[in-house]
ChimeraX commands (.cxc) that place a marker at each C-alpha (Angstrom):
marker #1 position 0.00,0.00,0.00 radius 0.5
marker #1 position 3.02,2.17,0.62 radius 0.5
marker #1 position 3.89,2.04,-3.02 radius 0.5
marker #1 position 0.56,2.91,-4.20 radius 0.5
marker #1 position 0.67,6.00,-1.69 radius 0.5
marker #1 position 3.99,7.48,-2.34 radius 0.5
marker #1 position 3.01,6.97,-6.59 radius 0.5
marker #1 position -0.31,8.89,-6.15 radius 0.5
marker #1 position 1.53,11.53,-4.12 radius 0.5
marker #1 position 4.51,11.88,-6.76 radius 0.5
marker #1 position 2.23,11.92,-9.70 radius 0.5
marker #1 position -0.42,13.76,-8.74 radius 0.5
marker #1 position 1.54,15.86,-7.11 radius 0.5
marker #1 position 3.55,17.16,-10.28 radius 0.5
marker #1 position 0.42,17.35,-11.93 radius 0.5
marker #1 position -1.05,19.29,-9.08 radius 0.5
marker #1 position 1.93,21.56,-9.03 radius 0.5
marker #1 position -0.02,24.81,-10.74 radius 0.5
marker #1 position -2.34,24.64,-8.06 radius 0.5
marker #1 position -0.44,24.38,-4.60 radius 0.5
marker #1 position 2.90,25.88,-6.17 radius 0.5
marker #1 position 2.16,27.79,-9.05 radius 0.5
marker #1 position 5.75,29.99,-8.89 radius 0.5
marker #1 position 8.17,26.77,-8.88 radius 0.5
marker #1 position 7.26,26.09,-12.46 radius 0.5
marker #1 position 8.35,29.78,-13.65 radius 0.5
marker #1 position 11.30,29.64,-11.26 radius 0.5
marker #1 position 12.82,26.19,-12.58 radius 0.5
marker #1 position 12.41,27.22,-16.15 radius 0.5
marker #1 position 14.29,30.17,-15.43 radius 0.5
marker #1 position 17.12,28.64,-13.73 radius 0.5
marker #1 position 17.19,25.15,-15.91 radius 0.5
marker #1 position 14.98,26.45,-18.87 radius 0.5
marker #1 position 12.03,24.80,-20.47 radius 0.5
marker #1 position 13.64,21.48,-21.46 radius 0.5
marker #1 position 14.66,20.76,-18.21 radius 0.5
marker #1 position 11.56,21.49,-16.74 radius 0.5
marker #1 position 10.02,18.92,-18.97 radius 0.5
marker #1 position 12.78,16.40,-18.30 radius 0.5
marker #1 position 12.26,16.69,-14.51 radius 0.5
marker #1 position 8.59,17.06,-14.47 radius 0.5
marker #1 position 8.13,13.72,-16.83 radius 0.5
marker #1 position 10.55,11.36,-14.78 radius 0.5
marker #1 position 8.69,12.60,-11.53 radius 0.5
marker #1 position 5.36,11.64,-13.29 radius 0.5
marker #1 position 6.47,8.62,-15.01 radius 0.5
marker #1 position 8.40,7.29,-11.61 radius 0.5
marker #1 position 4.89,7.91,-10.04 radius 0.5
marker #1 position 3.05,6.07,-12.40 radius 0.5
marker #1 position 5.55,2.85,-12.21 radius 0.5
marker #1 position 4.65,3.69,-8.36 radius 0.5
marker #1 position 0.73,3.62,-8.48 radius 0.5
marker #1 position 1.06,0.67,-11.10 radius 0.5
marker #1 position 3.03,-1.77,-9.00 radius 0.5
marker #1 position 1.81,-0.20,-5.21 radius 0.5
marker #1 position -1.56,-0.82,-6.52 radius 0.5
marker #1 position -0.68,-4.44,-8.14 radius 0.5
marker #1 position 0.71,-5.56,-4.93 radius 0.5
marker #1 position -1.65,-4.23,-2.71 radius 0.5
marker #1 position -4.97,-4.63,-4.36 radius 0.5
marker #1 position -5.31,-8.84,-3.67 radius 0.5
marker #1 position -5.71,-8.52,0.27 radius 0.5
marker #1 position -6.98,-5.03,0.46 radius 0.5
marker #1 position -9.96,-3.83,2.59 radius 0.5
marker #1 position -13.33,-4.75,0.48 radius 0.5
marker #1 position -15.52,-1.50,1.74 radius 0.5
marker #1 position -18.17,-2.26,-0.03 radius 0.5
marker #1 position -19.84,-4.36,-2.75 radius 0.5
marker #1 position -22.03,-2.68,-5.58 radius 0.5
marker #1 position -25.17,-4.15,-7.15 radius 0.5
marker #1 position -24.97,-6.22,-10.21 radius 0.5
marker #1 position -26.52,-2.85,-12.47 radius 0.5
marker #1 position -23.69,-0.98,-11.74 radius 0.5
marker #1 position -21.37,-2.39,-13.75 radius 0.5
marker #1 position -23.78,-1.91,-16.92 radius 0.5
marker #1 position -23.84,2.34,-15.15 radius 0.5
marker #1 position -19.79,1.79,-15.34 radius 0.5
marker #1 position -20.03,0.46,-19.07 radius 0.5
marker #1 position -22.03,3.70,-20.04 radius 0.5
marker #1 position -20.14,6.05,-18.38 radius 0.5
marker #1 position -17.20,5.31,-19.62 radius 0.5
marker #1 position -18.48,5.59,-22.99 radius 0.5
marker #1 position -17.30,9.49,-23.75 radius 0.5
marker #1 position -14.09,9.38,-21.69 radius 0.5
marker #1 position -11.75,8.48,-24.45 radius 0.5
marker #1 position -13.56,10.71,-26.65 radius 0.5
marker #1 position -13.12,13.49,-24.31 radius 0.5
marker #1 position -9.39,12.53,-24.07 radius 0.5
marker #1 position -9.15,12.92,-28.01 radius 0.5
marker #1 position -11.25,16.32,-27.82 radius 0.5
marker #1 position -8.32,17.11,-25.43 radius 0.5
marker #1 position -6.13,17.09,-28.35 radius 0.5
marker #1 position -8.30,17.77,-31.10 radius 0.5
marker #1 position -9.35,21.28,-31.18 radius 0.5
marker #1 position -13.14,21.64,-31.71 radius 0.5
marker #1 position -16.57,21.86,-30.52 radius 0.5
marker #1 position -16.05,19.23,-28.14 radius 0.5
marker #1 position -13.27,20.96,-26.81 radius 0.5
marker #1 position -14.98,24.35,-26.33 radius 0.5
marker #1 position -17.94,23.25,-24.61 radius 0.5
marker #1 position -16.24,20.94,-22.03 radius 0.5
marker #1 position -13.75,23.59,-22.05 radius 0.5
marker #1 position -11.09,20.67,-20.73 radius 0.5
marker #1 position -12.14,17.42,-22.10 radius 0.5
marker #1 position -9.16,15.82,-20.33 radius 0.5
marker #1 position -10.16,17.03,-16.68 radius 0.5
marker #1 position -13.59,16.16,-17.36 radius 0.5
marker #1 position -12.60,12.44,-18.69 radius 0.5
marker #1 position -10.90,12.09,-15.22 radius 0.5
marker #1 position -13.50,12.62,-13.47 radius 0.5
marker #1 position -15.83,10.43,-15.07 radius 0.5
marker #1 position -13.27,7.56,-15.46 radius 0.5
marker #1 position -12.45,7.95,-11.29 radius 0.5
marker #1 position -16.28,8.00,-10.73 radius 0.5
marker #1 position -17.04,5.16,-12.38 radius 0.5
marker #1 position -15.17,2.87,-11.49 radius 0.5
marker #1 position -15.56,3.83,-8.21 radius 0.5
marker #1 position -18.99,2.82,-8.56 radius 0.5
marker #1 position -17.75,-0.80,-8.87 radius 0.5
marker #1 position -14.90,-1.07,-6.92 radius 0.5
marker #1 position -15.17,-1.23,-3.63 radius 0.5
marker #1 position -11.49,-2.17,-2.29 radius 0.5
marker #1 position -9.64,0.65,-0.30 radius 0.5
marker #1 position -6.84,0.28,-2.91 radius 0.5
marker #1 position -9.73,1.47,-5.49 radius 0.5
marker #1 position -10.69,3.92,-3.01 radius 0.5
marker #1 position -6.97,5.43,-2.89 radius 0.5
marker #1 position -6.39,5.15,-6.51 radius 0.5
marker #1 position -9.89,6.50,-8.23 radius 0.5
marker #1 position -10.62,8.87,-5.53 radius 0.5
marker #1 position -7.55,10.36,-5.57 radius 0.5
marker #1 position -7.48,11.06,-9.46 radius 0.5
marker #1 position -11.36,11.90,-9.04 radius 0.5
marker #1 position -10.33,14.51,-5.97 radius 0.5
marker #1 position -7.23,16.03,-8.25 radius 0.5
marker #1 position -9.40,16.40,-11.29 radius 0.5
marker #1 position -12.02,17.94,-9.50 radius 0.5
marker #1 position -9.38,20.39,-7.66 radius 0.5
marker #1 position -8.03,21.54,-10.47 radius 0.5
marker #1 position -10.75,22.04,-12.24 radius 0.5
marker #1 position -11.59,24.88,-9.84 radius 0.5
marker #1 position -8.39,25.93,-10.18 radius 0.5
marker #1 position -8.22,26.58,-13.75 radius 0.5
marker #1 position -11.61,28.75,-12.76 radius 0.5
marker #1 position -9.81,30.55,-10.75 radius 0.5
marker #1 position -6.48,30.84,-12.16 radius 0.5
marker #1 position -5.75,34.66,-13.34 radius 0.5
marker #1 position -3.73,35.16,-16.80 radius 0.5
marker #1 position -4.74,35.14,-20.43 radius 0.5
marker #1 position -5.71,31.85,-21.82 radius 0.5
marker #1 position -3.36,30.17,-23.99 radius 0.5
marker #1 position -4.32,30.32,-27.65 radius 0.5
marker #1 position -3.90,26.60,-29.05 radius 0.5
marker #1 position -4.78,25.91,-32.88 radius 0.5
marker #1 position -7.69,26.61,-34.45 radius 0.5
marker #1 position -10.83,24.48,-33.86 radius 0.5
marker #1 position -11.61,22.46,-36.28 radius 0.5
marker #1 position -14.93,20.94,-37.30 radius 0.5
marker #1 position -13.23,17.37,-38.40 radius 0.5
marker #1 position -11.46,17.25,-35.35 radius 0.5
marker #1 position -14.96,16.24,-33.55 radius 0.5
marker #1 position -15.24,13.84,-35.40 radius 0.5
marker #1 position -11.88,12.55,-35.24 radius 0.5
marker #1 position -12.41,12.61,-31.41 radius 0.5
marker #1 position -15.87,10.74,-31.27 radius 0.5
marker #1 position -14.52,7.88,-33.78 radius 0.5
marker #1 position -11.40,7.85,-32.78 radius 0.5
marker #1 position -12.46,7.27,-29.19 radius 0.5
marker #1 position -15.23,5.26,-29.65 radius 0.5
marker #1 position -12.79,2.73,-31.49 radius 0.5
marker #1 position -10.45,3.05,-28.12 radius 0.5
marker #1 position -13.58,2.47,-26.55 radius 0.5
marker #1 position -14.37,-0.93,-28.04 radius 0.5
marker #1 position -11.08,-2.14,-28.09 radius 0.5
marker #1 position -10.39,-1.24,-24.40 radius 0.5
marker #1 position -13.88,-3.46,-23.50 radius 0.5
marker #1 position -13.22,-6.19,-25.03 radius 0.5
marker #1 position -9.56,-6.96,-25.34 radius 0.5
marker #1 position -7.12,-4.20,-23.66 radius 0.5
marker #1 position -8.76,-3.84,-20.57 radius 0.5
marker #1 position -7.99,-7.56,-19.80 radius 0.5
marker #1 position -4.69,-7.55,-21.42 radius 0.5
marker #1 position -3.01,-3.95,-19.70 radius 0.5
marker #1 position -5.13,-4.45,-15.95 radius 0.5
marker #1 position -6.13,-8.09,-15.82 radius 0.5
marker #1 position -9.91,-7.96,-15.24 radius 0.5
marker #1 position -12.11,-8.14,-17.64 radius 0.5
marker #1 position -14.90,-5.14,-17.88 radius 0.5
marker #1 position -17.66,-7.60,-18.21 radius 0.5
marker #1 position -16.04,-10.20,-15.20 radius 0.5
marker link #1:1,2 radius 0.2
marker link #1:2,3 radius 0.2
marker link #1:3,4 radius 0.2
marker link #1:4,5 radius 0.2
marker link #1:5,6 radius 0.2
marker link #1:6,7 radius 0.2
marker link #1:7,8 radius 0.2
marker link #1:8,9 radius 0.2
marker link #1:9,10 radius 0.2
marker link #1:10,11 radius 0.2
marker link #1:11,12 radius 0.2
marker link #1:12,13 radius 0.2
marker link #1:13,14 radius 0.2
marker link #1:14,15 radius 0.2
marker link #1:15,16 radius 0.2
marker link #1:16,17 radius 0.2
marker link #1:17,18 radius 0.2
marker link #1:18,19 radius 0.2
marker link #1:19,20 radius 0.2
marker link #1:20,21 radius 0.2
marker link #1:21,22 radius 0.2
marker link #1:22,23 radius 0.2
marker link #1:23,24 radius 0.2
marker link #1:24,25 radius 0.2
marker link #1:25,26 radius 0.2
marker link #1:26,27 radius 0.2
marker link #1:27,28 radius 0.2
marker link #1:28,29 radius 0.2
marker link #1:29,30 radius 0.2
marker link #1:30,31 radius 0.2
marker link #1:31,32 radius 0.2
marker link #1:32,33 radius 0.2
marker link #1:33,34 radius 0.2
marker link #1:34,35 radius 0.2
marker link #1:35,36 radius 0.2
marker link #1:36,37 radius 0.2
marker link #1:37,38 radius 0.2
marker link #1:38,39 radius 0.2
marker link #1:39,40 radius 0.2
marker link #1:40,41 radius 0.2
marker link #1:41,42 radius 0.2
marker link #1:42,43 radius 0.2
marker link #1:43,44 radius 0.2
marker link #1:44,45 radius 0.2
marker link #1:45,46 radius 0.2
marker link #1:46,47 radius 0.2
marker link #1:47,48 radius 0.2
marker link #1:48,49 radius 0.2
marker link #1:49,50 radius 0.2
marker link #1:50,51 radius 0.2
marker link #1:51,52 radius 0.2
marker link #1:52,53 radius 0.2
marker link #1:53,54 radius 0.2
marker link #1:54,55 radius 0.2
marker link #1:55,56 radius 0.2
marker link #1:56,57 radius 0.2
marker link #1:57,58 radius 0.2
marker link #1:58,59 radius 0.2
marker link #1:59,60 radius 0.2
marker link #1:60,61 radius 0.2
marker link #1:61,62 radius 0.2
marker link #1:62,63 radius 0.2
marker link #1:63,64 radius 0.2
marker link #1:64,65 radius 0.2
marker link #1:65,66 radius 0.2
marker link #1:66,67 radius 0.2
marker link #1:67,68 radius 0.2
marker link #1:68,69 radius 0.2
marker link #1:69,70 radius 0.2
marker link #1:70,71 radius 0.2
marker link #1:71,72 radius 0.2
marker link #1:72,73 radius 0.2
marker link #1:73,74 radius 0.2
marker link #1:74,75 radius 0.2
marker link #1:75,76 radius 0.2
marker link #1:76,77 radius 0.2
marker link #1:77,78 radius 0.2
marker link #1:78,79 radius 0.2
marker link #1:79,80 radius 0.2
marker link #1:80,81 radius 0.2
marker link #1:81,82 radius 0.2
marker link #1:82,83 radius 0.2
marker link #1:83,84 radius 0.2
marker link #1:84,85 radius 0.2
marker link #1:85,86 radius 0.2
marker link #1:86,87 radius 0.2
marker link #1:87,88 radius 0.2
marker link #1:88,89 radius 0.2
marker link #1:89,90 radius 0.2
marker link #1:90,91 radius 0.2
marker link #1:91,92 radius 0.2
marker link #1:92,93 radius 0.2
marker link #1:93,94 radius 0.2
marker link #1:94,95 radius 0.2
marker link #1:95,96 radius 0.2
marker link #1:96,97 radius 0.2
marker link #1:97,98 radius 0.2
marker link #1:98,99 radius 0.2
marker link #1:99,100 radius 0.2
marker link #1:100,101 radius 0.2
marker link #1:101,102 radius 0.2
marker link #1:102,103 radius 0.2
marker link #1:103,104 radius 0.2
marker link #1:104,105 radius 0.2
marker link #1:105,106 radius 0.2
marker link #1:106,107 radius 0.2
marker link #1:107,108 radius 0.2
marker link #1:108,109 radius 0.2
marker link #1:109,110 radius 0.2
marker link #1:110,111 radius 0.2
marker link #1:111,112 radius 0.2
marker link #1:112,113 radius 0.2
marker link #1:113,114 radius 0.2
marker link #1:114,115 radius 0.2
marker link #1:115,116 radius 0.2
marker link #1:116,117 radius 0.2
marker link #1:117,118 radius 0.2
marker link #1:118,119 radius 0.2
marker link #1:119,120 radius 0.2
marker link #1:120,121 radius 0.2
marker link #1:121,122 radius 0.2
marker link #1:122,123 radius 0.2
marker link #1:123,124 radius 0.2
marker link #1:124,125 radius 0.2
marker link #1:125,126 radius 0.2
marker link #1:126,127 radius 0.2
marker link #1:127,128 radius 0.2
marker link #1:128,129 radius 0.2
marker link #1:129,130 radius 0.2
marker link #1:130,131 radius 0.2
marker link #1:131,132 radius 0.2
marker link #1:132,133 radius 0.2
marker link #1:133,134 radius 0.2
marker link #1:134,135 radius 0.2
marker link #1:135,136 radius 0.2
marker link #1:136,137 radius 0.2
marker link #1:137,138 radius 0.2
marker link #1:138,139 radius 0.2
marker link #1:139,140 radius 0.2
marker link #1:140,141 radius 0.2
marker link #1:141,142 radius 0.2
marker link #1:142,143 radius 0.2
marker link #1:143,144 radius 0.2
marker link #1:144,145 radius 0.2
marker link #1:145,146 radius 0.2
marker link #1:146,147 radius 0.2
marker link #1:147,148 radius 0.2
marker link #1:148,149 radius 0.2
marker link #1:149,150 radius 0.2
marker link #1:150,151 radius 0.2
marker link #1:151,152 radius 0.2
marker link #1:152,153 radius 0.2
marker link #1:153,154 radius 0.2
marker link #1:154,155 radius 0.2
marker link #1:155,156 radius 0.2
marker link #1:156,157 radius 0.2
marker link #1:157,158 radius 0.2
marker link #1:158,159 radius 0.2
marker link #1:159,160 radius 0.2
marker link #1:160,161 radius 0.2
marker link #1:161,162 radius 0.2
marker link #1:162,163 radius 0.2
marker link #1:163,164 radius 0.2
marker link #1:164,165 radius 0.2
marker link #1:165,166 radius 0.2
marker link #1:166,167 radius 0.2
marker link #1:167,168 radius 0.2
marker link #1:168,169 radius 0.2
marker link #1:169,170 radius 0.2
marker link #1:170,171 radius 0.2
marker link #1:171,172 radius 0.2
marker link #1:172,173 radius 0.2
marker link #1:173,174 radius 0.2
marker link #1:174,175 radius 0.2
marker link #1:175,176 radius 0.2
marker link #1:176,177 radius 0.2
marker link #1:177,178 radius 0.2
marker link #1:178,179 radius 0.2
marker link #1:179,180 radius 0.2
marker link #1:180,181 radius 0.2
marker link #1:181,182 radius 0.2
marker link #1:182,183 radius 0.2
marker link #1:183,184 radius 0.2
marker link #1:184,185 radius 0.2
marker link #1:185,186 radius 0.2
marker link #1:186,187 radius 0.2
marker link #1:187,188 radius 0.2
marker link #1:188,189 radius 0.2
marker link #1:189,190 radius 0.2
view
């Protein structure tokens, strides 16, 4: 459980550095400049994930069940996870999709955390999904709150939705019915 801890506090914490810290950012890339920002920030995030993925691994066989949900829920699970990698494509794809969610990616987060916190009741699951659902949440809020002109990315594009809806749809299917088992072990439909 240690591992899984100390991963979700290194990863999340880099990616939670804007909100808690927003002046080391500035500060490094002055000193180091913007390539070594990126280098440190990525092997921080990438040691945490190898962290959360093995901590959670480990840990998850004999954790504490909390709770059990009904049978339904899983078909709720199935459903909501429906637009998240569309929304993670949007993230990337300039577009409608992108201006009305106004960050896919956060919003894909949250609805991956919640859902499968619907289903998994284990206090690794607890750690793990409520921890990214708490982040993407918090910084969320943050972004409302964060002063500064928005950064101009490129131009929306109408294709791009589209892109993003088949595209993710396609990650979609091939996540429920083969890479979910083959990257995580457990079957969406076990």
């Amino acid at each position: 459980m240690t591992l899984l801890i100390l991963g979700l506090l290194l990863f999340l914490g880099t990616h939670a550095m804007p909100m808690i810290a927003p002046n080391v950012r500035p500060a490094v890339v002055a000193n180091i400049g913007i390539m070594g920002w990126q280098a440190i920030y990525s092997l921080l995030a990438l040691i945490g994930f190898v962290l959360i993925v093995f901590g959670y691994s480990a840990a998850h066989p004999t954790a504490l069940v909390l709770y059990n949900s009904p049978l339904w829920f899983k078909h709720l699970d199935l459903l909501l996870m429906l637009p998240v990698f569309p929304l993670l494509f949007a993230a990337y794809l300039p577009g409608r999709i992108q201006q009305i969610t106004k960050h896919p990616m956060l919003l894909a987060v949250k609805i991956w955390a919640f859902a499968h916190l619907l289903v998994n009741g284990a206090l690794t699951d607890l750690l793990l999904f409520g921890g990214f659902l708490i982040w993407a949440v918090a910084a969320r809020i943050s972004l409302k709150h964060r002063s500064g002109v928005p950064v101009q990315g490129a131009p929306a594009h109408s294709a791009n939705d589209a892109i993003a809806v088949i595209g993710g749809l396609v990650v979609y299917l091939l996540f429920l019915f083969w890479l979910h088992r083959a990257l995580i072990g457990v079957s969406p439909f076990g």
